[in-house]
N, C-alpha and C positions, 0 to 999 in steps of 0.2 A: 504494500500500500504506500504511494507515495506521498513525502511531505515537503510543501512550500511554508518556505520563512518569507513573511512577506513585510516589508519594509516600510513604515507610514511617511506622509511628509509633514509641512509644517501645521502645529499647533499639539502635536504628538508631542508633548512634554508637561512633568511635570519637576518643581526642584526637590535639590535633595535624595535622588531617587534610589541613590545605591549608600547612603549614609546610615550610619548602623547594623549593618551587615557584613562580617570581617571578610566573609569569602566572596561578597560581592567588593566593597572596597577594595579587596587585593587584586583582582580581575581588571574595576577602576583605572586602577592607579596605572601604571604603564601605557593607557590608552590615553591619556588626562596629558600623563608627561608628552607625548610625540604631538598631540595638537597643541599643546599650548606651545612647544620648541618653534614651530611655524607662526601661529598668531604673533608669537612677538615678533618676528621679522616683518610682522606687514604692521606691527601697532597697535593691533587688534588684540579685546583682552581676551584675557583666561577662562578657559571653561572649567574648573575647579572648584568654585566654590557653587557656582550653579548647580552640580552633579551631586558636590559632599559637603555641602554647608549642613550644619545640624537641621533638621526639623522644624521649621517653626523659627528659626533663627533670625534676627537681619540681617540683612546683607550689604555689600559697599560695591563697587563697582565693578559690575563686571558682565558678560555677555548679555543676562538679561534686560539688562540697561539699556543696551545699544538693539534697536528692534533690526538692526541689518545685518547685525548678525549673527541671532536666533538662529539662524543655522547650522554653525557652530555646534551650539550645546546637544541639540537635537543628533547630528550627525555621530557626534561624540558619545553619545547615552545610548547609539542604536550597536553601535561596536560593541560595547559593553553589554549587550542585551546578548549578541551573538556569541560573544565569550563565554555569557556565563549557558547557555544553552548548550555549545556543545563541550567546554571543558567539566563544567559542574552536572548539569544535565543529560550527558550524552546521546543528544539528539545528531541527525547528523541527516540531514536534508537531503533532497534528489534536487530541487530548483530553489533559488529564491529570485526574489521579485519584490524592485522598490517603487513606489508611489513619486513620482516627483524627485525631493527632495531624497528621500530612503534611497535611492538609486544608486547615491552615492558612498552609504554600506552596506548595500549590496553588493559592489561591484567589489569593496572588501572583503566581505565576505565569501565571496568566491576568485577572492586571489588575485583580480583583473589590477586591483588598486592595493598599493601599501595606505596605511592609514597617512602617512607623512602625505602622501602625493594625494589622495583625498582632498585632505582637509587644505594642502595649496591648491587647487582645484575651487575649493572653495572659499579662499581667500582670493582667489585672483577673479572669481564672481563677483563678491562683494565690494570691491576696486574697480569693476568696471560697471559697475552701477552707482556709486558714486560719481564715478569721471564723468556721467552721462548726465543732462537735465531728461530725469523720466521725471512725467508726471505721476504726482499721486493718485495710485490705484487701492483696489479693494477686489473683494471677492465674495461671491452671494452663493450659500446651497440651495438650492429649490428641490423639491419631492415631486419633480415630473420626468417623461419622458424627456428622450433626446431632443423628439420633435417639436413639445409643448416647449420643452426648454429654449431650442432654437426659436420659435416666435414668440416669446415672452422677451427672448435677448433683440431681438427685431425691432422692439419698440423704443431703443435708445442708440446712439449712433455709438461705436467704438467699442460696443461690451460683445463679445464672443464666451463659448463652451471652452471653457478652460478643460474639466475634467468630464467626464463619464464614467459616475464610479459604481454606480447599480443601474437595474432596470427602472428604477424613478429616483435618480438621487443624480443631480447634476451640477456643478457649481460652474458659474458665470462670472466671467471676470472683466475689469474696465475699468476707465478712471472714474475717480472716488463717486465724483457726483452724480455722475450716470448712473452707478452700480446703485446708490444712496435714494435716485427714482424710479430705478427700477425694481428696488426692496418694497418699498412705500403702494407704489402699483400692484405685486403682487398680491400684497396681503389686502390690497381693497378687493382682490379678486377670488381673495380666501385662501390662497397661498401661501404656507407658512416659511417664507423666506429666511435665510441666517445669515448673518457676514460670521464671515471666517475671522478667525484672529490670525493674520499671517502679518508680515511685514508689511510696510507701505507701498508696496509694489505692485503693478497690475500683472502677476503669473502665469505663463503658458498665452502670451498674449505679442501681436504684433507691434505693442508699444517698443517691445523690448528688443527689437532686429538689430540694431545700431548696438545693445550692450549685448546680445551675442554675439557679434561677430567679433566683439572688441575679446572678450573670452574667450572665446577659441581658438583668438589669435594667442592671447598672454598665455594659456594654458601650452602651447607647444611643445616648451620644454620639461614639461612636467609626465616622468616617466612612468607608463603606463603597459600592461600587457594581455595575452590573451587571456580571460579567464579558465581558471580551473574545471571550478563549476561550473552548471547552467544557468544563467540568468536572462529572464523573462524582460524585456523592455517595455512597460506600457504604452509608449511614446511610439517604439519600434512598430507597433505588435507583432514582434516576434520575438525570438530568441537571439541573444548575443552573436553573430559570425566571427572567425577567426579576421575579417576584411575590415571589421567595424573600426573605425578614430572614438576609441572613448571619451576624450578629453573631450572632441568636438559633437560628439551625439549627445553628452552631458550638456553643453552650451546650447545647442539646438533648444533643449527641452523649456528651454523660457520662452518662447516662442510659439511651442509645437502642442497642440490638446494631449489631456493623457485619456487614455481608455481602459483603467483599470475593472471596470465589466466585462470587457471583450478578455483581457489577462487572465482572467478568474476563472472564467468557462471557457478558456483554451487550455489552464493549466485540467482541469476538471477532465474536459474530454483528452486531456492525455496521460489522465491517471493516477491525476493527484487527489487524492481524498482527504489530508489533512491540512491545516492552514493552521499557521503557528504565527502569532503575532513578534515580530520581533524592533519592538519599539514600547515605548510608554507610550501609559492610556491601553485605550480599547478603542481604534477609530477603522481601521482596516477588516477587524474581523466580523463587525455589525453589517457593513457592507458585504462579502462573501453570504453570510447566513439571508441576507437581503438578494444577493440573486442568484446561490446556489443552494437550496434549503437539504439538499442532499450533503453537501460537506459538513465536514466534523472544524470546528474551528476552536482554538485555543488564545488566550490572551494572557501571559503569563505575568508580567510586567503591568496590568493594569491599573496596582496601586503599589505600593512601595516595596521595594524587596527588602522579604526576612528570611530568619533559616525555616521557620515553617511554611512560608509559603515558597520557597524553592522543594524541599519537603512535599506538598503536597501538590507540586510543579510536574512535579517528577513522576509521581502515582495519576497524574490525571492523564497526563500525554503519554505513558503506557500502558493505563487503559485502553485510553481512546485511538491508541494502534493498533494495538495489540489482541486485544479483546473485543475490540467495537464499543466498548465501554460512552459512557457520554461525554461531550466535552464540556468545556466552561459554561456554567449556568449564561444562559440568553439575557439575564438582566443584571446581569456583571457591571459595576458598576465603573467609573472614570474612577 
């Protein structure tokens, strides 16, 4: 039976999230050190205390702060998510497959990417989004189809289908204001519209042609290779080829829709039956159980890790391979 680790993208975060748990902090730690050695070459802070600040703690400055680069921490915390999966957990996947942003440990995760070259990858993003006047963007979920979705985005000039991530789950994306009337419109029309909390950027959108290409170009010398594993490209809808420029089909993706429904039910009909969240939150695996009601989905990482809930991490996702056992309760909570 095969298992997809599937990689969420922004707003997949919570802090603190491996703080008080020794075998997840030791996991941590070495991930924490190789991004923050890069951030400081570009300026850019530390993801440290985001990941392992106590609980509940204050905090002073540092990635959370800066909303440009919330990706960052997130990228950093999905590594960790992976680590402790298959070193603590001995899961050991057939595909993974990232959302967006997850793409990018993903592509870790199956070896394509050192974490160093990642996370420049994604320093050399956030640099050329700054160098650019984008306009401020936003992002809206609406609960329709593709189609409804598409002429609901028809009624304001600039906002496009950013994502397709179930069969009525679709976020639209465009500058602020647009997005801000066309929120307001839906719900007169009983729409239960949501903005996303992502950065101020309008994602997966032709705003952003000018800071890809400026990325793809800075990303060149950032060493990259075939991957190990398989990995699933939303973006692609396919599978990674040995032919593919990762650095530049990662750049592309600010630009390009993702289709993580069409991902789901390709990885499905090629025989994957388990879906193993590998990110904080629960945001990837509600979608899956939303358009394949036949997959077993797991969210291991939903709320904080401890040793009983890696403990009882453990006992669920070899039931639910194993056994056919059930997977994570459906009302699993953020």
């Amino acid at each position: 039976m095969g298992i997809a680790l599937i990689f969420p993208g922004f707003g997949a975060f919570y802090p603190a999230a491996f703080s008080g748990c020794g075998v997840a902090e030791a996991e941590a730690e070495p991930v924490i050190t190789e991004v923050d050695e890069v951030t400081a070459r570009y300026g850019l802070p530390s993801v440290r205390e985001a990941l392992l600040a106590a609980p509940g703690a204050a905090t002073g400055t540092g990635v959370g702060d800066c909303p440009d680069t919330r990706a960052l921490e997130i990228f950093a915390g999905q590594v960790v998510c992976h680590r402790i999966l298959r070193r603590l957990l001995g899961i050991r996947e057939q595909v993974v497959c990232g959302h967006s942003l997850g793409e990018y440990a993903a592509l870790v995760a199956a070896e394509g990417l050192t974490v160093r070259a990642a996370a420049r990858l994604l320093c050399e993003r956030i640099m050329a989004v700054r160098s650019h006047a984008v306009p401020a963007g936003r992002m809206l979920a609406v609960p329709l189809s593709r189609d409804r979705a598409r002429r609901l985005a028809a009624r304001e000039p600039d906002v496009v289908i950013a994502a397709v991530n179930a069969p009525e789950q679709v976020v639209l994306s465009g500058p602020a204001e647009c997005i801000d009337r066309l929120k307001e419109a839906a719900q007169a029309d009983g729409v239960q519209a949501v903005r996303l909390r992502t950065d101020p950027c309008p994602h997966h959108h032709p705003l952003l042609t000018a800071v890809s290409r400026h990325c793809a170009e800075a990303s060149r010398p950032v060493p990259t290779r075939h991957p190990k594993g398989r990995v699933y490209g939303p973006v692609l809808g396919r599978a990674y080829l040995p032919c593919d420029d990762l650095a530049g089909t990662l750049a592309s993706q600010m630009v390009l829709p993702v289709d993580f429904a069409r991902a789901a039910r390709d990885l499905y009909d090629d025989g994957v039956r388990v879906f193993v969240e590998c990110g904080l939150k629960r945001t990837l695996s509600d979608l899956v159980e939303a358009g394949i009601p036949g997959a077993r989905v797991f969210a291991p990482f939903r709320t904080r890790v401890t040793h009983e809930r890696l403990r009882d991490t453990r006992a669920e996702i070899r039931a639910g391979t194993v056994t056919g056992g059930p997977a994570c309760p459906s009302n699993a909570t953020n």
